[in-house]
C-alpha positions as CSV (number, residue, x, y, z in Angstrom):
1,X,-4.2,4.9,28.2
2,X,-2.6,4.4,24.8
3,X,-4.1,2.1,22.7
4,X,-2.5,-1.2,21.7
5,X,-1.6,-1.3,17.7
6,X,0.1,-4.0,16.1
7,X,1.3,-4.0,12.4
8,X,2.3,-6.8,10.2
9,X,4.5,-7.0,7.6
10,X,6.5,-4.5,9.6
11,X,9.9,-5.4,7.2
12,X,8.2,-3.3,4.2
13,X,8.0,0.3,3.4
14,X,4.1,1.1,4.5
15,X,4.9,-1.5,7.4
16,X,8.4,0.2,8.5
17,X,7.1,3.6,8.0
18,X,4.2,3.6,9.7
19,X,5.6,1.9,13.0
20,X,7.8,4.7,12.9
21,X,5.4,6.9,12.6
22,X,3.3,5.7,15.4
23,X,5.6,4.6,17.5
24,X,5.7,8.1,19.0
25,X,2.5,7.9,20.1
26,X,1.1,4.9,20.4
27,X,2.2,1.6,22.0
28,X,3.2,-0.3,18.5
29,X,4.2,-3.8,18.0
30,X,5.8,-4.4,14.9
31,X,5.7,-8.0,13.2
32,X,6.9,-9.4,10.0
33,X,7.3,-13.4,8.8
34,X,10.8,-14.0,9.6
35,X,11.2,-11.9,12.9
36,X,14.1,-10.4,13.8
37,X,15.5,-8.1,16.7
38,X,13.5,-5.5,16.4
39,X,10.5,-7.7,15.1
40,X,8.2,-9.7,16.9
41,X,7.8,-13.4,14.6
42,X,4.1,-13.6,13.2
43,X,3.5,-15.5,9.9
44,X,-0.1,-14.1,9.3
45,X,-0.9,-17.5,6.9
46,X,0.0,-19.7,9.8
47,X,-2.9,-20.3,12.5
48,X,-1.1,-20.9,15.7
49,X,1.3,-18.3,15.6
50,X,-1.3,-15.7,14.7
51,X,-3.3,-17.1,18.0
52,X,-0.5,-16.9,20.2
53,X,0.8,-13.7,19.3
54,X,-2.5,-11.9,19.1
55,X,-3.4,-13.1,21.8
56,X,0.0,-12.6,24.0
57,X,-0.2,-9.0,22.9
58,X,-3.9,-8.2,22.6
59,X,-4.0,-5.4,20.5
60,X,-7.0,-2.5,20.2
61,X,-5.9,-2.0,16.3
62,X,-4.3,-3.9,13.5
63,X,-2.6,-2.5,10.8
64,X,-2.3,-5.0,8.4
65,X,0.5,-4.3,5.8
66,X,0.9,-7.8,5.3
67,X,0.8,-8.8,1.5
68,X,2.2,-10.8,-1.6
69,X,2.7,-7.5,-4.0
70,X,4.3,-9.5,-6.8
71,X,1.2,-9.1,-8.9
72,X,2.7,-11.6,-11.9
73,X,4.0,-13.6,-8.8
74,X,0.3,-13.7,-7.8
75,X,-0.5,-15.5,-11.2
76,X,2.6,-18.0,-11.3
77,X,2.3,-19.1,-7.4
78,X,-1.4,-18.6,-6.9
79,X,-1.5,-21.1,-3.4
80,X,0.7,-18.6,-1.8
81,X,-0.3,-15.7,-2.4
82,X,-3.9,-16.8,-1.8
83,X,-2.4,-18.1,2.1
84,X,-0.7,-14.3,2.3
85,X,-3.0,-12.0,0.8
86,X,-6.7,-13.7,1.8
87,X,-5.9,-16.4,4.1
88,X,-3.6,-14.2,6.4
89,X,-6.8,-11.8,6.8
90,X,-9.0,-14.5,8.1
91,X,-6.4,-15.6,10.5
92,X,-6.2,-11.8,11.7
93,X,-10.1,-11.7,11.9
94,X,-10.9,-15.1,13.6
95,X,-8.3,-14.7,16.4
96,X,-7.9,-11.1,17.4
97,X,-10.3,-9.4,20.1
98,X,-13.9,-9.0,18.7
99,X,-14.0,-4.8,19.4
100,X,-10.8,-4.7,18.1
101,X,-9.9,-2.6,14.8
102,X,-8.6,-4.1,11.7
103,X,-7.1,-1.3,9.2
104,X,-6.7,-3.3,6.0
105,X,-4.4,-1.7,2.6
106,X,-6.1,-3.1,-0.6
107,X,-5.5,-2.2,-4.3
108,X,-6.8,-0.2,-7.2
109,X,-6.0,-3.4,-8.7
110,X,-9.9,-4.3,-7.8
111,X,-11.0,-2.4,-11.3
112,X,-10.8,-3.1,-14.4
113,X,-9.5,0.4,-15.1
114,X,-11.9,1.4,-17.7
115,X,-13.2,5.0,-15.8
116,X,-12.0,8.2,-16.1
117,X,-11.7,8.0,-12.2
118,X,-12.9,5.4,-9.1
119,X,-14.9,6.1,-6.4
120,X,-15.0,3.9,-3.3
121,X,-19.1,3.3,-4.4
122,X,-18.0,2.3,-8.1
123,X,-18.0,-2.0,-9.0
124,X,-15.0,-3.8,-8.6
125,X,-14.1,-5.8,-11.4
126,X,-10.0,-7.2,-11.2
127,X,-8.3,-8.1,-14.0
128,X,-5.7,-10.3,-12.3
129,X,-5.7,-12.6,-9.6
130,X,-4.2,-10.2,-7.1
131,X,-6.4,-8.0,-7.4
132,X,-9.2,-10.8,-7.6
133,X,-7.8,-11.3,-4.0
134,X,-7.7,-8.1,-2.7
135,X,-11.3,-8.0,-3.4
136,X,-12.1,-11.5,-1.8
137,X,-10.1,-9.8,1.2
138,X,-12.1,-6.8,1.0
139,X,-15.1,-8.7,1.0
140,X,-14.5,-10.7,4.0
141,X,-13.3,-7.8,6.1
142,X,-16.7,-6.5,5.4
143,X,-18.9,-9.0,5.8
144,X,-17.0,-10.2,9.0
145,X,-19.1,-8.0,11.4
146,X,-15.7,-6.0,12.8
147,X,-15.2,-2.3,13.0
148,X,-12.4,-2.2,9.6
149,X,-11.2,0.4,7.9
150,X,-10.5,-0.4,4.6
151,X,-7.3,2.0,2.1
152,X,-7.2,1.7,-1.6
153,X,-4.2,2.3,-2.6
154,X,-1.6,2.7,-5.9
155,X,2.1,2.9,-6.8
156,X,3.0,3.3,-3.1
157,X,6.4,5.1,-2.4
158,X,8.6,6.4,-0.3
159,X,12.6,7.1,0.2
160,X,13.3,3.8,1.0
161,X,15.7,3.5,-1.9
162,X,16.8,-0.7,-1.3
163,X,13.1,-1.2,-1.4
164,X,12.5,-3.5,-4.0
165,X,8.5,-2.7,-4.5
166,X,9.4,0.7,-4.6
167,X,9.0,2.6,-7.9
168,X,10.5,5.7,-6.9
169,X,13.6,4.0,-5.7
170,X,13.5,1.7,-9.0
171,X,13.7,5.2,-11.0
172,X,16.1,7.1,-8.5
173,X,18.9,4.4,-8.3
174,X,18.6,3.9,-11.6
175,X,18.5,7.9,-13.2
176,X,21.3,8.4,-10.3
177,X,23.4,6.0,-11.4
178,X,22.8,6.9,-15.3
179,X,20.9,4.0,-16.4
180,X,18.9,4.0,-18.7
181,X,15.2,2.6,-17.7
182,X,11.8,2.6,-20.1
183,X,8.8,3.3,-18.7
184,X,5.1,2.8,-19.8
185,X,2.9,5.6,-20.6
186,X,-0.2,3.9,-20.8
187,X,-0.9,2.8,-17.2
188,X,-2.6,6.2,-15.2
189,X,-3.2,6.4,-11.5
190,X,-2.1,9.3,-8.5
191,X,0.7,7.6,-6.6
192,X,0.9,7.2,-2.3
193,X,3.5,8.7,-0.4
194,X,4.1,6.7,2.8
195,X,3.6,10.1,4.2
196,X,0.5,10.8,3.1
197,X,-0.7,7.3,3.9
198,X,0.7,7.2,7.6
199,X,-1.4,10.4,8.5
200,X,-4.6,9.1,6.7
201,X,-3.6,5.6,9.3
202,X,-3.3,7.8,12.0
203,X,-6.5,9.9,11.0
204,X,-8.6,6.6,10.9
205,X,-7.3,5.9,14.4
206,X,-8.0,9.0,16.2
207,X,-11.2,9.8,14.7
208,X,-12.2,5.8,14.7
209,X,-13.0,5.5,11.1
210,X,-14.9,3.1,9.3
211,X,-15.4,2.1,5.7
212,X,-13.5,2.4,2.7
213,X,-11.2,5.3,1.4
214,X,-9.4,5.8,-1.5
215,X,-5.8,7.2,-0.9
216,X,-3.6,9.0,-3.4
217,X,-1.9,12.4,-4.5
218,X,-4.1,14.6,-6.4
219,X,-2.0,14.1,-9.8
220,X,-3.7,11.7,-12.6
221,X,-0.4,10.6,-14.6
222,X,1.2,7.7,-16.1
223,X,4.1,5.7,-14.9
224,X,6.6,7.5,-17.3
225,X,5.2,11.4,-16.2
226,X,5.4,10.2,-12.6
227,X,9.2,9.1,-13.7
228,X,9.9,12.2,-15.6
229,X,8.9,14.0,-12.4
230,X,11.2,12.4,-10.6
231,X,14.1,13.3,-13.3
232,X,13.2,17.0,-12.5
233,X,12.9,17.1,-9.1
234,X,16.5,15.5,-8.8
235,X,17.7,17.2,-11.8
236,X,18.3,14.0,-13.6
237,X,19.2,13.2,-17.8
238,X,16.0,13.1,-19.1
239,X,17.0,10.8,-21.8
240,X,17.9,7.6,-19.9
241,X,14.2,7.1,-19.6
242,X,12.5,5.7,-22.4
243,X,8.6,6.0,-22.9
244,X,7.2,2.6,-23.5
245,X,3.6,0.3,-23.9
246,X,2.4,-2.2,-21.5
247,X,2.8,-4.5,-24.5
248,X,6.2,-4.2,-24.5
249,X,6.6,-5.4,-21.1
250,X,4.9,-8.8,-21.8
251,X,4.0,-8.9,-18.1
252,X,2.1,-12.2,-17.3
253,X,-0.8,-10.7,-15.4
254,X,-3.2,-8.0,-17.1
255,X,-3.1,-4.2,-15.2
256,X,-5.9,-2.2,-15.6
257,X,-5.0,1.5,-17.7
258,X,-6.2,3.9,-15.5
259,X,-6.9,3.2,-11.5
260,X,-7.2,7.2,-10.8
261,X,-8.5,7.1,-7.2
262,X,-11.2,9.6,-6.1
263,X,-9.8,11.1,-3.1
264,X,-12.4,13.6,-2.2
265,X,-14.5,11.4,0.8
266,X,-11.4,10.8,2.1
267,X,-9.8,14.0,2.1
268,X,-13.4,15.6,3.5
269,X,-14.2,12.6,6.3
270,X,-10.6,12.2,7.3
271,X,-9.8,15.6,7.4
272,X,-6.4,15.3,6.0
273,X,-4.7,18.1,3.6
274,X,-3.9,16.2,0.4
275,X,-0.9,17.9,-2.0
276,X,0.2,17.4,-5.7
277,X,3.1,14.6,-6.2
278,X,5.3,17.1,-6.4
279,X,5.1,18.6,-2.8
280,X,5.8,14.6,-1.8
281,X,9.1,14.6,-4.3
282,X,10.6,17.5,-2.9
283,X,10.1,16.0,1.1
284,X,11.5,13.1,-0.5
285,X,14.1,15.1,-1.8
286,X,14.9,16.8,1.0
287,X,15.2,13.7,3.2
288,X,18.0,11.8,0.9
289,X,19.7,15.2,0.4
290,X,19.6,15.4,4.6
């Protein structure tokens, strides 16, 4: 019989793309906060509903996309993204089936970005309070006595260009359009495909993971290469981008410099072929161009 998954936040890119993914396969009920026709209602901060929904459709796995990404959001409305990004967890935990599996995306944003590269062993220290959340989430899932599997991931993207948390459609609309955009160049990580992350999801499932994995490309660049990437895979004006600081920005929460995952446990345990950004821009690529 196929197994039962249920994903939340199903109205974002990793939630969208990974019920569609599944879907083929598995039986998959989708969820996000607001519902809508094609989305079962389940506010993962609010108690009941998460009780009456999990327990209505009892699933074997949850996929828990769920999350306040907003990271300077995170520091100006600290209540709500503490009821979305921890509390919404601990609903999930306390009311789903004990043998069920919870598959949890956290954040580079746990380190403080001072390593030449992470592994999923290294000490978490987050610089901001979303990452300082993601870690308390972390920590919960594992202490909480549940089979979890846990993803760490960075700049996640896909060709969902009206996505707003999106870089690559933040870059594309803009270079299409011939906007100009600046970019910094001193924040380093290896950017997540949707792609990449939905066979690593379905990889966990099949071979019923558990523990923590890093997930990434196998490219160590800044925000402005990834961009300038992007301008030659789509043949853009290089000149609309502009290379910048993270000073410049004057965000309100700090980001760690470089969050380079180490992908090599999970490329080796979850036997899945991992390729350089550019393999993912040119799918990408090929998708929009149909």
């Amino acid at each position: 019989m196929s197994k039962t998954i249920l994903i939340t936040g199903g109205n974002g890119q990793v939630g969208f793309s990974a019920y569609s993914f599944l879907k083929k396969n598995y039986n998959v009920i989708s969820t996000s906060k607001m519902g809508s026709d094609q989305l079962i209602k389940l506010d993962v901060s609010d108690k009941l509903e998460v009780a009456t929904v999990l327990e209505k459709y009892s699933p074997d796995i949850i996929i828990n996309c769920a999350s306040f990404n907003n990271v300077d959001g995170c520091e100006i409305d600290k209540e709500k993204a503490r009821s979305i990004n921890f509390k919404g967890l601990q609903n999930l935990i306390a009311y789903s089936k004990k043998k069920s599996t919870l598959i949890h995306l956290s954040s580079d944003y746990i380190f403080n970005g001072q390593k030449n590269r992470y592994l999923e062993s290294d000490s978490p220290e987050p610089l901001n309070y979303y990452g300082k959340l993601k870690l308390e989430a972390e920590n919960l899932l594992r202490s909480s006595m549940r089979k979890y599997v846990i993803l760490r991931c960075n700049v996640i993207f896909s060709q969902m260009l009206k996505n707003k948390s999106n870089f690559f459609a933040w870059v594309y609309n803009n270079l299409k359009d011939n906007k100009g955009i600046s970019v910094v160049d001193d924040q380093v990580s290896n950017p997540v495909p949707v792609d990449l992350l939905n066979e690593i999801i379905e990889s966990c499932i099949i071979l019923e993971s558990d523990g923590i994995y890093n997930v990434g490309t196998l490219d160590y660049l800044s925000r402005y290469d990834f961009a300038l990437k992007i301008c030659n895979c789509f043949n853009f004006d290089k000149m609309l981008l502009k290379k910048i600081t993270s000073k410049d920005l004057n965000q309100i929460a700090k980001r760690p410099r470089n969050t380079f995952l180490d992908i090599g446990k999970t490329s080796k345990d979850l036997d899945v072929d991992i390729y350089s950004l550019d393999y993912y821009l040119t799918n990408i690529r090929d998708k929009i161009n149909g």
